[in-house]
C-alpha positions as CSV (number, residue, x, y, z in Angstrom):
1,X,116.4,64.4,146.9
2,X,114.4,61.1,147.5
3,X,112.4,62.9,150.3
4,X,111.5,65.9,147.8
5,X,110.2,63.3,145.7
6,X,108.3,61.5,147.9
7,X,107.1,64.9,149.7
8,X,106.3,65.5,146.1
9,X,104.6,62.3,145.6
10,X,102.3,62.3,148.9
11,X,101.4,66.1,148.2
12,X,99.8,65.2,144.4
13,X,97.8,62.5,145.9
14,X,96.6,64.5,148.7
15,X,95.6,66.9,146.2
16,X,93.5,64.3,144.3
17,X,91.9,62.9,147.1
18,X,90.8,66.2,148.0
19,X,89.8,67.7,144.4
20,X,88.1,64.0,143.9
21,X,85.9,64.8,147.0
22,X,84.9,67.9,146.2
23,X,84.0,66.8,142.9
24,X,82.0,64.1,144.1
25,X,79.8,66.8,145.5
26,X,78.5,69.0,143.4
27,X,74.9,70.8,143.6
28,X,74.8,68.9,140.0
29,X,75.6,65.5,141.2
30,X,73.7,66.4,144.6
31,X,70.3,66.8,142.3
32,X,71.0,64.4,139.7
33,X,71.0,61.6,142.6
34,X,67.7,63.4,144.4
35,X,66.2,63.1,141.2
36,X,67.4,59.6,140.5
37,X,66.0,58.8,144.2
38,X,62.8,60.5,143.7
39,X,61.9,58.8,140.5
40,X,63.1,54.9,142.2
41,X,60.9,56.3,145.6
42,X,57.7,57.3,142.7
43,X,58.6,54.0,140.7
44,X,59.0,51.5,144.1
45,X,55.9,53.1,146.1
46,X,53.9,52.6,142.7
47,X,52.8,56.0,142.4
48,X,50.5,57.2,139.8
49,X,51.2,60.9,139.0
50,X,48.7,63.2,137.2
51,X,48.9,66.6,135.5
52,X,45.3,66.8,134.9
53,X,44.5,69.6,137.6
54,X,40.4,69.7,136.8
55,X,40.3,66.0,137.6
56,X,42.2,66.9,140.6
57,X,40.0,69.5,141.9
58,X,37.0,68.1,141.7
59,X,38.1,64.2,142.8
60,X,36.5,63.3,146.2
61,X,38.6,62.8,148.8
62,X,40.5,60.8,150.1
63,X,42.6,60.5,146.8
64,X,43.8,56.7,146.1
65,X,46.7,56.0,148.4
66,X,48.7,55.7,145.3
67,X,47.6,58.9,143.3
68,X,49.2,62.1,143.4
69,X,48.6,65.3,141.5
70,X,51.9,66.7,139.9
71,X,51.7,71.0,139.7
72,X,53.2,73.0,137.1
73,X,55.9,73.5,139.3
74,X,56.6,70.2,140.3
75,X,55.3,69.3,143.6
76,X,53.4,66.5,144.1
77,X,49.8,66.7,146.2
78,X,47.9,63.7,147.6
79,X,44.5,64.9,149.1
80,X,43.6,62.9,152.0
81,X,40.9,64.7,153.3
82,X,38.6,67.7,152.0
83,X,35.3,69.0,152.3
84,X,34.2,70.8,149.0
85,X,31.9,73.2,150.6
86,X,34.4,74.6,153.5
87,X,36.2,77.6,152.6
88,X,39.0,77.6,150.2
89,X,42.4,79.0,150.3
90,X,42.5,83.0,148.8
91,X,45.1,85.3,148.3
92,X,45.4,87.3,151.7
93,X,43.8,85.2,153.8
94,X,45.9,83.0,157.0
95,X,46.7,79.6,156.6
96,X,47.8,77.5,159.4
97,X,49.1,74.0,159.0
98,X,50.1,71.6,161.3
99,X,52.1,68.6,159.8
100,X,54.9,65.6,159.7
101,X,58.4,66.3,157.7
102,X,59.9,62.9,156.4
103,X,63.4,63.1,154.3
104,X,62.7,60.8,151.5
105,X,63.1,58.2,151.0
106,X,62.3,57.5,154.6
107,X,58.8,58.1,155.0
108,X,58.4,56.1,157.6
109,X,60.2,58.2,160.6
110,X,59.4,62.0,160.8
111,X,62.6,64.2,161.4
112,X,60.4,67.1,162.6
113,X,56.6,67.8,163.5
114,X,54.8,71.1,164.6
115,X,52.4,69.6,166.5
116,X,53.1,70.9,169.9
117,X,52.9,74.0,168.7
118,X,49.7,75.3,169.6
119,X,49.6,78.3,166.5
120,X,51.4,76.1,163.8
121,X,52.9,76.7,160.8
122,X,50.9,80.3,159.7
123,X,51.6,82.6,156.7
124,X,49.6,84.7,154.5
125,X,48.7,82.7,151.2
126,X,49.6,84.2,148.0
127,X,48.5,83.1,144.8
128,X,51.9,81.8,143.1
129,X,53.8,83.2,146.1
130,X,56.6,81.7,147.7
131,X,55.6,81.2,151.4
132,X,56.2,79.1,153.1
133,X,57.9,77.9,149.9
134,X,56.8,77.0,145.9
135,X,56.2,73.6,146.5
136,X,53.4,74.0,149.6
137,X,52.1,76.9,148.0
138,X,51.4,75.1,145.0
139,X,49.7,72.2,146.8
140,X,47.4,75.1,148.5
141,X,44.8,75.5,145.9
142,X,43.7,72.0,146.3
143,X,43.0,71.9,149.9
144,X,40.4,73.3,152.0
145,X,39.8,74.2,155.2
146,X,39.9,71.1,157.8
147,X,41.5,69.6,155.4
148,X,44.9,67.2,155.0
149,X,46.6,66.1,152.4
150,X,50.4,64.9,151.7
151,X,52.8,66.6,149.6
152,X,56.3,65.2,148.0
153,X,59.0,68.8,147.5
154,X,61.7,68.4,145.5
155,X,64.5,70.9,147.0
156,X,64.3,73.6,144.1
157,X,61.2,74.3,144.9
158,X,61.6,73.5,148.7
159,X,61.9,75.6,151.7
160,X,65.7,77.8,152.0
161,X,67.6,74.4,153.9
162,X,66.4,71.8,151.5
163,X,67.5,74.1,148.5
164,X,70.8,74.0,149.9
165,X,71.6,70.6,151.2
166,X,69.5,69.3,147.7
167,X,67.2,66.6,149.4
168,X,63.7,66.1,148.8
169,X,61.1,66.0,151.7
170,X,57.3,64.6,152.0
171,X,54.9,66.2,154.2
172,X,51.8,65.3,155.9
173,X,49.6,68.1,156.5
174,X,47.2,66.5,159.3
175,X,45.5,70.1,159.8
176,X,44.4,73.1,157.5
177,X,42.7,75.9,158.8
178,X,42.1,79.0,156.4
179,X,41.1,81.9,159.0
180,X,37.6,84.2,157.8
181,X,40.1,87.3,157.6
């Protein structure tokens, strides 16, 4: 009888320990602490965020260090380098971009770079599209080609792995081409 109970005993707190860990998390809790990471990593770099997207096309480059632009979708674009006059991004045409991936808040050390790659990142641009996911395709219109700029994704609007492990990811394009097709 007293090993029942304490068979009984061991097996509830096993079961809370692991109903406790599963709890702890959630996609919920999983973006409720990106969010509250991204807004200390926005508030601790001192980051000024605009929506104001004619200002933003038409600002010289480089942008501030500090300054981003914030799209109606919610990425955040920093242009670092743009010519006006090259050609801009159009729906149809081939984009290739060559770039850094830092998981924030780290963005410091890269976890992945195409740079060896000698075609790079390329996909057909889509106004609004998807590819290669909302939040680069939103930074898009601002850019031109030769140009660079850093972006800041948020995984709901990331590529497929950060939507699913909820972790937000900046990215320094250090090459734009848009191809004359």
């Amino acid at each position: 009888m007293r090993n029942t109970k304490l068979l009984f005993i061991v097996g509830v707190l096993i079961s809370a320990v692991l109903f406790a860990s599963c709890q702890a998390n959630t996609y919920a809790k999983k973006r409720k602490d990106e969010k509250a990471m991204l807004a200390n990593y926005i508030k601790s770099h001192n980051l000024t965020i605009s929506t104001d997207s004619l200002l933003c096309d038409t600002m010289p480059a480089p942008w501030p260090e500090n300054f981003y632009f914030k799209t109606y979708r919610g990425a955040y674009v920093r242009i670092v380098k743009r010519n006006l006059k090259n050609d801009k991004p159009a729906s149809g045409r081939t984009l290739v971009m060559r770039y850094y991936l830092y998981n924030l808040p780290d963005d410091k050390t890269p976890v992945f770079d195409n740079l060896d790659s000698r075609e790079g990142n390329y996909f057909v641009y889509s106004h609004n599209g998807y590819a290669p996911c909302v939040g680069w395709n939103d930074a898009i219109p601002f850019m031109r080609h030769d140009g660079e700029c850093e972006m800041i994704i948020e995984s709901v609007i990331g590529t497929d792995n950060q939507m699913m492990e909820v972790y937000s990811q900046k990215v320094k394009v250090v090459s734009f081409t848009v191809s004359s097709n």
